[in-house]
C-alpha positions as CSV (number, residue, x, y, z in Angstrom):
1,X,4.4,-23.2,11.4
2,X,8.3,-24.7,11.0
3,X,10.9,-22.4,11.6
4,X,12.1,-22.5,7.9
5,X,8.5,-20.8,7.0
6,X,8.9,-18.6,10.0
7,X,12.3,-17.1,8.8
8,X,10.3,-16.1,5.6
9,X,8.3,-13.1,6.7
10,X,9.6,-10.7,8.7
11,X,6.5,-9.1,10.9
12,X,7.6,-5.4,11.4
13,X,6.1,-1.9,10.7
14,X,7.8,-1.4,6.9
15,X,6.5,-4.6,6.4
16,X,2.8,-3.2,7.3
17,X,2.9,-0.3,5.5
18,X,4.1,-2.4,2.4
19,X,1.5,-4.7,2.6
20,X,-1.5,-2.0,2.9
21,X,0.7,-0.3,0.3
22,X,0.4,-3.3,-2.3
23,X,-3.3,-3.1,-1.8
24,X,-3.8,-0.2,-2.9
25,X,-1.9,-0.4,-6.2
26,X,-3.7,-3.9,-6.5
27,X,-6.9,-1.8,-6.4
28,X,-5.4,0.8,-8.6
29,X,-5.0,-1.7,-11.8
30,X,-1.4,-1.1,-11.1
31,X,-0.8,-4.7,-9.8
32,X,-2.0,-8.1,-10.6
33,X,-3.7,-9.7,-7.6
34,X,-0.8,-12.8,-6.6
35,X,-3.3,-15.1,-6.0
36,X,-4.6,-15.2,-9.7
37,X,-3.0,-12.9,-11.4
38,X,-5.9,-10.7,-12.6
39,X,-5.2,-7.2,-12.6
40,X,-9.0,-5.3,-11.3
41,X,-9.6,-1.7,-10.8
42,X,-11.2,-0.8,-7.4
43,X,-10.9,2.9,-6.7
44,X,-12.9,3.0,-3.3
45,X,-10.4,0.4,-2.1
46,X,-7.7,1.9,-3.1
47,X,-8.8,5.5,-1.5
48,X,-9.7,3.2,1.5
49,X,-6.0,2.0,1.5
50,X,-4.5,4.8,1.2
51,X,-7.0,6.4,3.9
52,X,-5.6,3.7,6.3
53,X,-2.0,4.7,5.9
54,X,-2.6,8.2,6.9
55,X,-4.3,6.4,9.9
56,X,-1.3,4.5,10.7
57,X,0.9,7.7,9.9
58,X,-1.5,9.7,12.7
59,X,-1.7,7.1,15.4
60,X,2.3,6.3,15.4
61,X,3.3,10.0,15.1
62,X,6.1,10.3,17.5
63,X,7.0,6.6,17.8
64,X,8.4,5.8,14.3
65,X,12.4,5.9,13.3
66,X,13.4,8.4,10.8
67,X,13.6,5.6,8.2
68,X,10.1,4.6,8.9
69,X,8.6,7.8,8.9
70,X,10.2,8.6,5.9
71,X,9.1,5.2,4.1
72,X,6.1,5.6,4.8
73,X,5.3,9.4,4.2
74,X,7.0,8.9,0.5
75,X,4.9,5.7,-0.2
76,X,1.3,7.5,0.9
77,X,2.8,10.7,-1.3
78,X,3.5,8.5,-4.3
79,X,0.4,6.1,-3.8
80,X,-2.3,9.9,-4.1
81,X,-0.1,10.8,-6.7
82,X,-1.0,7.6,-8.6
83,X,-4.9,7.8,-7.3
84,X,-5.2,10.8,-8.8
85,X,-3.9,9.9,-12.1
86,X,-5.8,6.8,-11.8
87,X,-8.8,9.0,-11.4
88,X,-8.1,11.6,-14.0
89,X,-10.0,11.5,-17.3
90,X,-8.7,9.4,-20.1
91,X,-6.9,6.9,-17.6
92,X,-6.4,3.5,-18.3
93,X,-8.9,0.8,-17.4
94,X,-7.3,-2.4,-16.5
């Protein structure tokens, strides 16, 4: 990889819980895929996402910065807030 590409993505824990973060909403219908730009509801995926966070939350309790502890409690907090509106009756289907 050159170093230009390499100066492009930044591997760190915000950047984690991001990603796993933009999976879920993907699988939500809340965000077009960026590889083809189809928007696809998969709620198991999405509970599965979400599920993985609180993982991540459990197994680095203790070890996180405020910043990154509060990042990623607000983004598991907003993403079951979604899920469940996702998952109430009358909601949107992609």
């Amino acid at each position: 990889m050159s170093a230009q590409k390499q100066d492009k993505f930044e591997a760190s824990f915000s950047t984690l819980v991001l990603s796993i973060g933009s999976s879920a909403m993907m699988s939500m219908g809340l965000a077009a895929n960026p590889s083809d730009g189809r928007i696809e509801k998969n709620l198991p995926m999405a509970r599965f996402n979400i599920d993985l966070l609180e993982v991540l939350k459990a197994k680095t309790k203790g070890n996180l910065t405020t910043e990154e502890e509060k990042f990623l409690n607000n983004l598991i907090s907003d993403l079951k807030m979604k899920y469940l509106q996702s998952t109430s009756p009358g909601a949107k289907q992609p």
